[in-house]
N, C-alpha and C positions, 0 to 999 in steps of 0.2 A: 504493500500500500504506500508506501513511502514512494518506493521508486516512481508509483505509477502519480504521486501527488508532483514529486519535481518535473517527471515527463508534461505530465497539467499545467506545471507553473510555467514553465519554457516555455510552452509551443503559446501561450497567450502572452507572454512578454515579448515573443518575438513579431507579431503580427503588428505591432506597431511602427518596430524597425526595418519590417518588411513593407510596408507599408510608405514610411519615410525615406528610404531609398530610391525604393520608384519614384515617387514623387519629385525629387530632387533632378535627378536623372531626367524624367518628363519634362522638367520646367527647364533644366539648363539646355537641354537639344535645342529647344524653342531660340535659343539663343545666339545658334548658329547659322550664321550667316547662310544666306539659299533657302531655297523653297523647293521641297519634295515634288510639287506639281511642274514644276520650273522643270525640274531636272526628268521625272517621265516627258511632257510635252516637248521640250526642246524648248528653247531661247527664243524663238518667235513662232510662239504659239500664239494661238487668238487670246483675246481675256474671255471667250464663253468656253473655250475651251479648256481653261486653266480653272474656271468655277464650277465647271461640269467634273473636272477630275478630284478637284477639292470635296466637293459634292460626296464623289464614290466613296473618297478616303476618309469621310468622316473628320475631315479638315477644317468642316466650313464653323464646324461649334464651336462654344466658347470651350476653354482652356477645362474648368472644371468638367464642361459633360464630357469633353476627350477624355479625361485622366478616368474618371467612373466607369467609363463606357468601356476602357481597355481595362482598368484592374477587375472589374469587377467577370470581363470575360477569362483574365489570367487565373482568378483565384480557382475556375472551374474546370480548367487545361486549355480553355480555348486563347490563344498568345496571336490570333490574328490573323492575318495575310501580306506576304513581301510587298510594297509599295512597287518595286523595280520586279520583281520578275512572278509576281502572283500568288506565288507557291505559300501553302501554307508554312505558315512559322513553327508548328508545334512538329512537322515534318524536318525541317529546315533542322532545329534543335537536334533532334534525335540520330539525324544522317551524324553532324559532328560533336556531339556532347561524348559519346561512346572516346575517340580519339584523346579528349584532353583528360578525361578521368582516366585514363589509362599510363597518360601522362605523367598524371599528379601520383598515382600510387609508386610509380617508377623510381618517379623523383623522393617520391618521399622515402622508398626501402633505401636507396643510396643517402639518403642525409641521416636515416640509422644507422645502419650499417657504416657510415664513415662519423657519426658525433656521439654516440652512444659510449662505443669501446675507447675512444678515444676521451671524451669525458671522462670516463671512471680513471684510465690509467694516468692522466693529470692529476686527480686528484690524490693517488696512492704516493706520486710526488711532488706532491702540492713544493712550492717554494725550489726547486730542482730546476737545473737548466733546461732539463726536457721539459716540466711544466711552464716555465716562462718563453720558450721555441713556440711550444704549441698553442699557447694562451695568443702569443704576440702570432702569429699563421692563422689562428680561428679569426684575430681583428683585419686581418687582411684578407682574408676569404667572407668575412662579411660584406666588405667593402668591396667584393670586387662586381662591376655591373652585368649582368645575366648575358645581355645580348655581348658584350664583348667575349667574354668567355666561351661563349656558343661559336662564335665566329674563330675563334682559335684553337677551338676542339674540331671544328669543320675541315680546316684549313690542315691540323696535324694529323686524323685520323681519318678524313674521307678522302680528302686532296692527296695529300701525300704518300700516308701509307694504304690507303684502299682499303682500309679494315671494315668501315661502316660506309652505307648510302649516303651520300650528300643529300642537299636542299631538296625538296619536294621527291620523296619517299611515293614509296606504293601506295594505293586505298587498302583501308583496311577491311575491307567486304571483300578487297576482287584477290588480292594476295597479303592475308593476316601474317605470314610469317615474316615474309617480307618488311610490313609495314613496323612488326616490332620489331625489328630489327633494326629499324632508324628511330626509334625513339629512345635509343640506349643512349645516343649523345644529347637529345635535349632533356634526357632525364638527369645524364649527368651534369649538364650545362644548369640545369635547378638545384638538383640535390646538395652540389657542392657545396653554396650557399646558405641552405639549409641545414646542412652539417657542422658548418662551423656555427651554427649557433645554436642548436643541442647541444656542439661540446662544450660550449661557454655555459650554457645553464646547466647543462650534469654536473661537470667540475663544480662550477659553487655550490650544488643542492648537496652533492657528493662529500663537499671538504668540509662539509656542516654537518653530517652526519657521522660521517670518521670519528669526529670530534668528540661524539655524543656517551654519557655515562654507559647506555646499553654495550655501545660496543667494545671499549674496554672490560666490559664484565663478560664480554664473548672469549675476549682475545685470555682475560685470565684462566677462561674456564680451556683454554686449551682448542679452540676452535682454529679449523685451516683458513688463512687468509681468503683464500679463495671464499669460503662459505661464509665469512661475514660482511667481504665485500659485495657479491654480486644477489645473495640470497635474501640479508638483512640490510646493510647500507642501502644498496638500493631502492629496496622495496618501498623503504620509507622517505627516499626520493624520488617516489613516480607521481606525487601530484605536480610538482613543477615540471617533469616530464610531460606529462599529459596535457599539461597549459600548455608549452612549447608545441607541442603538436598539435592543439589546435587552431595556434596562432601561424605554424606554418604551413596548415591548410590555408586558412584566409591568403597569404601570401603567395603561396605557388599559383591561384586564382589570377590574381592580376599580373603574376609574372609570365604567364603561361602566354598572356596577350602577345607579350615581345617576342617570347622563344619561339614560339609557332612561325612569328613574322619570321624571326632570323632563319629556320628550317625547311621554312615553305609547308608546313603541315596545316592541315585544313579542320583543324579545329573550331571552337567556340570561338576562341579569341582572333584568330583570322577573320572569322562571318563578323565581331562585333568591328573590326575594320573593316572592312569591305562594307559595310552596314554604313559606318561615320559617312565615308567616302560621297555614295550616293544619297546619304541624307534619308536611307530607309527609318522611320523612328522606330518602327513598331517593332522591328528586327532589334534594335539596339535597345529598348525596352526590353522584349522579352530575354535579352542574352542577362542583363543585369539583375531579370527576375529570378532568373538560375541561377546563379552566381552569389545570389545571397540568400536563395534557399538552402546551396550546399553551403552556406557559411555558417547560417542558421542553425542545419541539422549537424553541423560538427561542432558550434558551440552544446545543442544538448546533451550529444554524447561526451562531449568533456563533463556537461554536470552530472550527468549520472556515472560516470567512472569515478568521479570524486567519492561520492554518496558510498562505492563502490569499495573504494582504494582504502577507505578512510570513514570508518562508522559514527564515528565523533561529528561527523560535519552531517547537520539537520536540513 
């Protein structure tokens, strides 16, 4: 009953910020310069022709019946129709959402798999040259910008040595092995990033825990390093764990935008470009609605891992 009251509490706290986002989004498009009807008609179109297409698109009403009229079809599955090419959006979605979630898991096993092990083993030498190399490498792998790094994992590993596909990869319907097969460099072109910033928060959750009376009373009773660090230390550093990973979901979200760009993959974040470009709104509405639904449902499961991880927390 608990779990299922925090699951309650969430999904109704979030429907504001779902809500707020859109909105936000809705209103700044409006902002940019060009007119959707402009750009289907062409530049010397009639003006009844440009009122007739306004007309189709649901253009011609005020600001709030537009935002009503689309949220209120989003919150039901219906996300619309392409302004530029027709096609339904909730189609549209589903052809490239598959690609970048596929993406984000990728990226995200490689920012474990590279911040995790290396997190803890900072912190067994906390204060140690190796800890201060790796501490000062995690601040410079934070710092480093996605697209650039994508661009020089391109250039050493596609270009040069032939090891992986360069830019624009196979479809992932017409050859899957293929297509993951190119997503190994912009997973690493993310994860890396990500990596070093689990190992900056393991290390500190980790050097704080080392620290702690329980584990000295492990280490007296005779226990193998091995089993108080990764069994006990840690366990009772996985709620900052768990934070960090759902902050670098939020993250790999909008990075994914750039990296897709830099690879030529035809993800979410590709269409939510291609979408600005032509000035499609309802394409660029509905990518944002996705986008903070998965942010949404990965902040609930951080609360319920808490609840989880940690019976103390109500």
């Amino acid at each position: 009953m608990r779990i299922l009251r925090v699951v309650g509490t969430s999904v109704l706290s979030a429907i504001p910020t779902l809500i707020l986002a859109t909105l936000i989004v809705f209103l700044l498009q409006r902002l940019i310069p060009g007119d959707p009807a402009v750009a289907i008609a062409g530049d010397y179109a009639t003006p009844e022709n440009l009122a007739r297409i306004r007309e189709d698109l649901g253009l011609d009403g005020s600001l709030v019946t537009q935002y009503l009229t689309w949220i209120s079809g989003a919150l039901t599955g219906d996300l619309g129709t392409s302004y530029q090419t027709g096609e339904s959006i909730t189609a549209l979605i589903g052809q490239r959402l598959p690609l970048t979630l596929i993406l984000m898991l990728f990226a995200l096993i490689v920012a474990i798999a590279i911040g995790l092990p290396l997190g803890v083993m900072a912190a067994q030498k906390v204060d140690t040259t190796f800890d201060r190399f790796l501490t000062t490498s995690a601040t410079f792998g934070i710092a480093i910008p996605n697209f650039w790094l994508g661009m020089m994992l391109i250039i050493v590993f596609a270009l040069n040595l032939g090891w992986f596909p360069g830019p624009g990869g196979a479809s992932l319907a017409e050859d899957p092995a293929q297509a993951l097969r190119g997503l190994v460099l912009p997973a690493i072109a993310l994860g890396l990033v990500g990596g070093a910033e689990i190992c900056r928060q393991v290390r500190s959750a980790m050097v704080e825990s080392l620290s702690t009376d329980y584990v000295r009373t492990h280490r007296a009773k005779g226990l193998s390093t091995a089993s108080i660090v990764w069994k006990h230390a840690l366990k009772n550093s996985s709620l900052p764990f768990a934070t960090i990973l759902g902050i670098q979901v939020s993250r790999l979200i909008g990075s994914a935008v750039v990296v897709e760009a830099v690879f030529g993959l035809s993800g979410i974040g590709s269409l939510a470009v291609e979408a600005t470009n032509q000035r499609d709104y309802g394409v660029i509405q509905a990518v944002v609605f996705v986008a903070a639904m998965i942010i949404l449902l990965t902040n609930l499961i951080v609360d319920v891992s808490y609840r989880l991880l940690d019976p103390r927390i109500s």
